[in-house]
Each structure stands twice: as C-alpha cells, then as structure tokens.
C-alpha positions as CSV (number, residue, x, y, z in Angstrom):
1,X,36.1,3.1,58.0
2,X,32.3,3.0,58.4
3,X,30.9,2.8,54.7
4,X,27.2,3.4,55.8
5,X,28.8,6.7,57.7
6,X,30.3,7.9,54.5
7,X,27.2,7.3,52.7
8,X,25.4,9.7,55.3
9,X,27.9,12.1,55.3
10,X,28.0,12.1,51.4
11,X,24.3,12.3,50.8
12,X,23.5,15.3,54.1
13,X,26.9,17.1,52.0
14,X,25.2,17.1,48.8
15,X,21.9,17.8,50.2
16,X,20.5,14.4,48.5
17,X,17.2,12.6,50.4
18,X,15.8,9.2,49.8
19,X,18.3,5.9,48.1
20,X,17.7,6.1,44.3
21,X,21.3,6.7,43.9
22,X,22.8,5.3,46.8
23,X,24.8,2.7,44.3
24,X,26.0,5.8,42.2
25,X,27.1,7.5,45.5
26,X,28.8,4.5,47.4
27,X,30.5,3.5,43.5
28,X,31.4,7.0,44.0
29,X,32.9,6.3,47.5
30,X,34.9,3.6,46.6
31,X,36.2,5.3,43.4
32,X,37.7,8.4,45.9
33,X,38.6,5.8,48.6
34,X,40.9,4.5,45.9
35,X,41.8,7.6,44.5
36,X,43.4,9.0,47.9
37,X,44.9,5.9,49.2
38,X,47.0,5.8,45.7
39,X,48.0,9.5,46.0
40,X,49.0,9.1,49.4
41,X,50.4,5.8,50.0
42,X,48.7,2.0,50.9
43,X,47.9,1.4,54.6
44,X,49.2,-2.8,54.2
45,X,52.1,-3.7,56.6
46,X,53.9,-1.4,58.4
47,X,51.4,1.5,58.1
48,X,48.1,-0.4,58.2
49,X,45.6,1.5,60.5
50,X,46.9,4.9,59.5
51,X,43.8,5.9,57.8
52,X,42.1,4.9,61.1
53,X,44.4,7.3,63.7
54,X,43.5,9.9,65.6
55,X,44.1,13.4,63.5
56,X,44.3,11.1,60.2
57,X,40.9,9.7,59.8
58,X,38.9,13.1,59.9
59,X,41.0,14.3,57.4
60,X,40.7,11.0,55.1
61,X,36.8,10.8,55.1
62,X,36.9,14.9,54.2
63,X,38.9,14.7,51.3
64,X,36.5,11.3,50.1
65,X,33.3,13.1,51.0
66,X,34.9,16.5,48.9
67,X,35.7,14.2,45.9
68,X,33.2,11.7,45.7
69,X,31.0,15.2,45.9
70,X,32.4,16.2,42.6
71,X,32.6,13.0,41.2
72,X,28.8,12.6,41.9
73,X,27.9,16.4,40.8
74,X,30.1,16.8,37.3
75,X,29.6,13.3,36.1
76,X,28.7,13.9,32.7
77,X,31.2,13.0,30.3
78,X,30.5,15.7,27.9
79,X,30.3,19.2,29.9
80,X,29.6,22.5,27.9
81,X,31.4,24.8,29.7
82,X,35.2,25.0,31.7
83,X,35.1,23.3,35.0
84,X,37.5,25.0,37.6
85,X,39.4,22.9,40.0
86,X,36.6,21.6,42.8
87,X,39.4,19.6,44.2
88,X,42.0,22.1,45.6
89,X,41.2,22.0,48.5
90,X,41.3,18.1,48.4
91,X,44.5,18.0,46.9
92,X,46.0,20.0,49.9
93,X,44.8,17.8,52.0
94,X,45.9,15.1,49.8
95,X,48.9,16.8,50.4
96,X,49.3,17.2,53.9
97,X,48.5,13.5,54.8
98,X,51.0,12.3,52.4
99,X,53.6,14.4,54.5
100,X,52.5,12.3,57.3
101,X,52.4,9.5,55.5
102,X,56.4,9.8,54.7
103,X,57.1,10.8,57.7
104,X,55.5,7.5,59.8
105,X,56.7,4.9,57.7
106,X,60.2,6.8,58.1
107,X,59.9,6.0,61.7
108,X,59.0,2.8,61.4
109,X,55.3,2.9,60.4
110,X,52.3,2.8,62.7
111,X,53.1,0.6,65.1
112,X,56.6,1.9,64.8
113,X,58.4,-1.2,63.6
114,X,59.7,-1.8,59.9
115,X,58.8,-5.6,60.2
C-alpha cells in the first residue's frame, strides 16, 4: 500500500489543500489501517498480500479513505448533537472482504498453501 497515495486520496476526499494537517490525516490513516485489518483478519503467513490482490485492494483503500474521513471530520470528543452511522457503508464493506477473507485462508490462503 502506497501511504503517500492514501494521503492524496484522503485529502482530494475531504476537499483539504495545503499539509497543516497531514500528521493528523496520515495518524488517521494508520488508525483505519488498523481498524480494518483487525475486523477482517491479519495479512501474515498464509494470507500475506491479500490486501494487495486484484478486486481486494480497491476495496481496502475505500473503506480506509471512508473511515479515516470520519475519524478526521467528527474528532471532537465532546459532540453536541447525535451522530448517525457515517460508517455503514464501511462496515459492509468491512463485511464483504471478511467473507473473502474466510473463504481464502479456507483454501489454503493466498498463495494457496496452509504452510
């Protein structure tokens, strides 16, 4: 994954010029990176490289860009009105690459072998 990429891709999505808060925004990055890969499942042995496949990575850098969106827009800790769900989108796709997810390391992972 191309940090500098998501960075782009984050700031043009949130309509943000200029690097005052590039460190807030590539915290934020990190923060979502982490966030995804422990809802959906680590890409070490036998599935590293899934977050890099074809059909799997365009996916993965849309659901980091969505919630390191909201985690850039609502993050105040103290908000004065209800907040509806920004992220159901993101957890549908959360959703659908965790199904893939399952169902590549059941077959033996990415490069299919269980080594």
């Amino acid at each position: 994954m191309d940090d500098d990429k998501l960075l782009q891709d984050l700031k043009l999505s949130l309509r943000v010029d200029g690097d005052t808060d590039d460190k807030i925004l590539n915290r934020n990055i990190s923060a979502a990176k982490s966030y995804v890969i422990g809802a959906i499942g680590s890409d070490e042995v036998i599935m590293k490289g899934f977050y890099e496949l074809n059909g799997i990575k365009d996916q993965f850098e849309m659901v980091v860009i969505a919630i390191a969106s909201s985690y850039y827009t609502y993050r105040s800790a103290v908000v004065g009105n209800s907040i509806s769900e920004v992220d159901l989108v993101s957890y549908s796709i959360i959703g659908q690459l965790r199904g893939k997810y399952i169902d590549l390391e059941q077959r033996g992972g990415v490069n299919g072998s269980k080594n």
